[in-house]
C-alpha positions, -999 to +999 in steps of 0.1 A: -579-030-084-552-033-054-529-034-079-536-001-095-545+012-059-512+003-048-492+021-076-517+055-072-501+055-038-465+045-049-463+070-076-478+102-053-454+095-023-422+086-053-435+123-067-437+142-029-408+122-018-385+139-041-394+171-037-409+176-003-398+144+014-358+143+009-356+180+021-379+171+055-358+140+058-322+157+055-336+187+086-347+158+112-313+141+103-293+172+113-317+185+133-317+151+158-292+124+147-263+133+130-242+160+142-232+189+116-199+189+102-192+228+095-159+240+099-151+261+124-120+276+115-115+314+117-116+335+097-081+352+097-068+319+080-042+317+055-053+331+020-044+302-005-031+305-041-062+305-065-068+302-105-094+311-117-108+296-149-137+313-169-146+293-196-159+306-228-169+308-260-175+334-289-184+356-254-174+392-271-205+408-259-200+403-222-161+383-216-145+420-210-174+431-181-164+393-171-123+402-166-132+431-153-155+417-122-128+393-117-101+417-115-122+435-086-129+410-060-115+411-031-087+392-029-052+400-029-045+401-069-010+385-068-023+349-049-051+355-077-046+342-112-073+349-138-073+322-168-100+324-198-103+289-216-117+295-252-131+269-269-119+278-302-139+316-303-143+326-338-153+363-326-135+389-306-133+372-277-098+365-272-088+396-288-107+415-258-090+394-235-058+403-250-061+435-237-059+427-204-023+412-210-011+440-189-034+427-160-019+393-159-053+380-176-041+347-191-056+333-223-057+301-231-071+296-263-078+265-278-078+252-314-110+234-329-143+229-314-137+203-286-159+214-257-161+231-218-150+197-204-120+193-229-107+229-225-109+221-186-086+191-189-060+212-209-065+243-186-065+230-154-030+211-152-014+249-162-030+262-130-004+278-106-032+281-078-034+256-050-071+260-055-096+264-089-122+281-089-146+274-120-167+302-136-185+311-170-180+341-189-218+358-189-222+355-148-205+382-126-191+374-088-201+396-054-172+415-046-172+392-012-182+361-032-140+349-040-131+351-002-166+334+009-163+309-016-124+294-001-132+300+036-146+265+039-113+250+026-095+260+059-116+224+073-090+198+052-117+174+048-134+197+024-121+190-011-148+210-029-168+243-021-199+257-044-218+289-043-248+297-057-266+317-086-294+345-087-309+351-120-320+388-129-308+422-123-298+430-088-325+450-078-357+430-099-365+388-092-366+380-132-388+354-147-362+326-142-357+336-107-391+330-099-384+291-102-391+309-066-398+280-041-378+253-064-343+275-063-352+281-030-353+246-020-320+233-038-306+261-019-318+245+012-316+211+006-275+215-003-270+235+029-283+204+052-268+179+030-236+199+037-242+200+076-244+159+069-217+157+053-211+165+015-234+186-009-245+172-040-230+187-076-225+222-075-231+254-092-212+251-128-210+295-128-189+291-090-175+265-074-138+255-064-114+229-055-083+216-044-061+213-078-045+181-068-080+166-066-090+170-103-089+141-121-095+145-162-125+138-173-140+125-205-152+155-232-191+145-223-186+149-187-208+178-171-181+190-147-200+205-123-216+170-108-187+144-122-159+170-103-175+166-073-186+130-075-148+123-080-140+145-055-163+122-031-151+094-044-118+105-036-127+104+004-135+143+004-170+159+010-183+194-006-203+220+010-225+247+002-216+284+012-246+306+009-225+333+011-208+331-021-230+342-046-227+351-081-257+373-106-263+354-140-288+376-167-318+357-178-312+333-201-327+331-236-362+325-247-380+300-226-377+275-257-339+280-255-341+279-215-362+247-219-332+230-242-309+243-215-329+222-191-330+192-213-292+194-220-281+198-184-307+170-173-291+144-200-257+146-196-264+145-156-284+115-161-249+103-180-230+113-148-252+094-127-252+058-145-213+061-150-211+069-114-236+044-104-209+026-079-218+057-055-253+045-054-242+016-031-252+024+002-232-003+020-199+015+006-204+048+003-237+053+028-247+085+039-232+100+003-252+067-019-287+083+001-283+113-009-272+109-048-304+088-051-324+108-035-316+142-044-308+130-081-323+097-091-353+099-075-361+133-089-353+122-121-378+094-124-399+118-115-422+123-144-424+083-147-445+088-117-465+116-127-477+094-157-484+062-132-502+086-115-524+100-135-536+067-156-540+046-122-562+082-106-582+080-142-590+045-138-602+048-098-614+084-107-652+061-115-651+050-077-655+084-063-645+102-029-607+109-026-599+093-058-622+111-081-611+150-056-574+138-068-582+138-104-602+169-101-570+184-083-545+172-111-564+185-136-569+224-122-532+217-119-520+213-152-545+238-156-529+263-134-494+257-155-513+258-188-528+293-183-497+308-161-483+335-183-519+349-187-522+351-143-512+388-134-478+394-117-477+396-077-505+382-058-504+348-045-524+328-074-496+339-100-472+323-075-489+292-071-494+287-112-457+299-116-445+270-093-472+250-110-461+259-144-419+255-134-428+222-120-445+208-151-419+225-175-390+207-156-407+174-155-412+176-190-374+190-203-365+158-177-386+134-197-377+150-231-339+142-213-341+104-209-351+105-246-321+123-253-298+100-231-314+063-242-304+078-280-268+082-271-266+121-272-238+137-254-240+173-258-198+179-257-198+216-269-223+246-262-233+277-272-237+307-254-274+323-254-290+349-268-289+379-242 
């Protein structure tokens, strides 16, 4: 009975820990022991060189609003070069780009089916831009976001910036949005772990680096977390800037969102186990604590969720706080189960929304380690339905 005791009690603090422990953790770090690290260089700094590489793929419906968002940020247009990398579109997607020749739009289109990550390696090197900035065809950029997004490079032990994505129109909080508290929380927990020192991963729709940093990576890489890994492993660090923001439309069904999830979650698992060296605290320190806590641990996460629940059903028959902790797991799954049918905007369809995004992601994650232990290594993508 101590036995199963003991893992009730491991499993619920592993579970709170990864959500709600790490974040309290990182704010009494900055708040009380380790000084922040932002930059404080002005902002009338040199503007750098900068390419900017939109990757894509049979993106005819929405690669021409794309070009044209780019071609309107604010930043001076000749220190700007705009790059599409098509994996091998079979539609009218480089034709469209085409058109914007005149522009000084570059295409570079290549042959065959070979994946984001292979394009990157073949695109990158061409880049005349001291700095990359990586995007995807279907999201669309603040006018601000370009010249928000570089400002932390003026510190020169930054080697990797990353903004941040809002899902939905501009003026409505959409469905995927109201992952609500969880984006909220990644927001927040890459902002302290940037005051630290260096952000974990970043946002695969905007993020940028220095070019002589990128290393080529291999075609099952997700570039947005094995980037800036290497980066980190490079000696650099990578913050967040809340400021640079970029507006992504919903994406697909929540079947095709949930493979989305499950596809991400896989290949990042990958990223982590071939990057595993960074998990040794007595070489990497501050950096090894944070990838295992803001990765790993969350990752083992529905491991936990299942200790949990068969050690509470075998002490549920003692009673008291055992058998109210059952009780409360139950009316939560409940809560998920039954969260489409809660009316939008009071505070229950909130709580069964979280509830709902919680077990959904714990579940893609599960579905993800499947997925990973049977070798899959999701090299190409498609573009969703929108």
């Amino acid at each position: 009975m101590i036995g199963i005791t003991a893992t009730f009690w491991v499993s619920l603090l592993a579970i709170s820990y990864a959500d709600i422990g790490y974040p309290a953790v990182l704010w009494l770090l900055v708040r009380f022991v380790v000084p922040g690290k932002r930059s404080d260089a002005g902002q009338g700094a040199h503007l750098p060189s900068v390419t900017m590489i939109i990757s894509a793929f049979n993106e005819e419906k929405v690669i021409g609003e794309k070009v044209e968002n780019a071609i309107s940020l604010d930043y001076p247009r000749e220190l700007l070069e705009i790059v599409i990398a098509s994996d091998g579109s079979s539609d009218r997607t480089c034709e469209i780009v085409s058109e914007y020749a005149s522009n000084g739009v570059v295409l570079r289109h290549h042959n065959g089916r070979t994946g984001k990550t292979a394009c990157l390696n073949r695109t990158v090197p061409l880049a005349t831009g001291s700095i990359v900035v990586f995007s995807d065809a279907n999201s669309t950029y603040d006018r601000g976001a370009l010249r928000a997004l570089l400002h932390p490079f003026q510190d020169s032990t930054v080697g990797f910036v990353t903004g941040w994505t809002r899902y939905g129109s501009r003026n409505e909080m959409s469905a995927a949005d109201a992952l609500g508290i969880y984006s909220k929380l990644e927001l927040r927990t890459k902002e302290l772990e940037s005051h630290l020192g260096s952000c974990i991963g970043a946002d695969g729709a905007i993020f940028a680096i220095r070019k002589e940093l990128y290393l080529p990576l291999k075609d099952y890489d997700i570039n947005d977390l094995v980037i800036p890994l290497s980066i980190n492993q490079q000696g650099y660090r990578g913050v967040l800037q809340p400021e640079a923001v970029c507006l992504e439309k919903d994406a697909g069904s929540p079947r095709e969102e949930f493979q989305r999830q499950v596809r991400i979650t896989s290949r990042t698992i990958r990223a982590i186990m071939n990057y595993r060296r960074l998990l040794n605290p007595f070489r990497f320190g501050l950096l090894s604590f944070e990838l295992f806590s803001h990765k790993l641990c969350r990752f083992l996460a529905p491991l936990f969720l299942v200790t949990l629940a068969v050690s509470n059903l075998l002490l549920a028959g003692s009673g008291g706080y055992f058998l109210a902790a059952l009780i409360a797991q139950g009316l939560f799954y409940v809560a998920a189960g039954t969260a489409a049918s809660v009316p939008n905007g009071g505070l229950l369809s909130r709580m069964a929304a979280t509830a709902r995004t919680f077990v959904v992601v714990n579940a893609a994650t599960a579905v993800a380690w499947v997925k990973y232990l049977q070798g899959e290594t999701y090299t190409t993508w498609s573009p969703t339905k929108r």
